[in-house]
N, C-alpha and C positions, 0 to 999 in steps of 0.2 A: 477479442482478447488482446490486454495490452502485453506485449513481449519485453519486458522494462531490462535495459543491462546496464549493472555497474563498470564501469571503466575509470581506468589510471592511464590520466597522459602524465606526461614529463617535457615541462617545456622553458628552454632554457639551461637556469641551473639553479630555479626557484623548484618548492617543493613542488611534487608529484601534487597534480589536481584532479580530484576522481568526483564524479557526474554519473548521475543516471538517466537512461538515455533509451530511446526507442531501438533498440534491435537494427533496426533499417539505418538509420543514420548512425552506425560504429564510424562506417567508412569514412564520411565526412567529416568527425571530428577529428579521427587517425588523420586525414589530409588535411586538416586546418591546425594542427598540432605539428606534423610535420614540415607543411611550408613556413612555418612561423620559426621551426627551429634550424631549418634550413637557412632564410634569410637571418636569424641572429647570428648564426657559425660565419656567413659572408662579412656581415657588417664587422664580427670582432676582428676578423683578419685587417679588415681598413683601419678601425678603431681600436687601435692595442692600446691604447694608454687611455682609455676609458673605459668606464666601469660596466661592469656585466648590464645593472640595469638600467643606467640610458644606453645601451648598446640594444637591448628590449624596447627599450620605450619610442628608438629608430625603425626596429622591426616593427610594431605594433603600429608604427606613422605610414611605415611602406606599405603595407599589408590594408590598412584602410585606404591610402592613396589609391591604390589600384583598385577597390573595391567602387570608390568612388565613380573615379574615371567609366570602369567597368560599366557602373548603375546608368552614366550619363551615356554610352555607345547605348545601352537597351532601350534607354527610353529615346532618343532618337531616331532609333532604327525602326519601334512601333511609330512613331508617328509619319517616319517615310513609308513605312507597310498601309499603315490610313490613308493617307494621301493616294496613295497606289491605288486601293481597291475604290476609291472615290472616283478617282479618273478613270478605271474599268467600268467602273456602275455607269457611269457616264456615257461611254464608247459602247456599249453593250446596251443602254437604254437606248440609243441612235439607229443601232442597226433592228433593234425590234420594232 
């Protein structure tokens, strides 16, 4: 059964944006809506004399920057996990 939910974020001080959306993932858009407007509220305090939406459009650059960064720690750290179990297959084919 699909559990389908309509939702209304608010993010910024652009309209209200409503999605439907799997039941299970509310939460992660609530958190993806709210760090987004979180980081805009910071940047407008730094950025007073500019406009709501490149003060957005810094938030939405932060928010992917970190995303990025993020992707490149994961996929690093699978291939030190590889490396890892390569070198136990190894040490572990020796002593059998």
């Amino acid at each position: 059964m699909n559990d389908i939910l309509k939702i209304e974020l608010k993010i910024a001080d652009v309209e209200p944006i409503t999605l439907k959306i799997d039941r299970a993932e509310e939460r992660v858009y609530r958190k993806a809506a709210e760090l987004i407007n979180n980081t805009w509220a910071d940047l407008r305090q730094v950025h007073k004399n500019k406009s709501s939406h490149y003060v957005l459009a810094l938030a939405a650059l932060a928010t992917a920057e970190v995303y990025y960064r993020k992707s490149g720690q994961i996929e690093a750290q699978g291939r030190m996990i590889d490396d890892f179990e390569k070198q136990l297959d190894e040490l572990l084919l020796k002593v059998e």
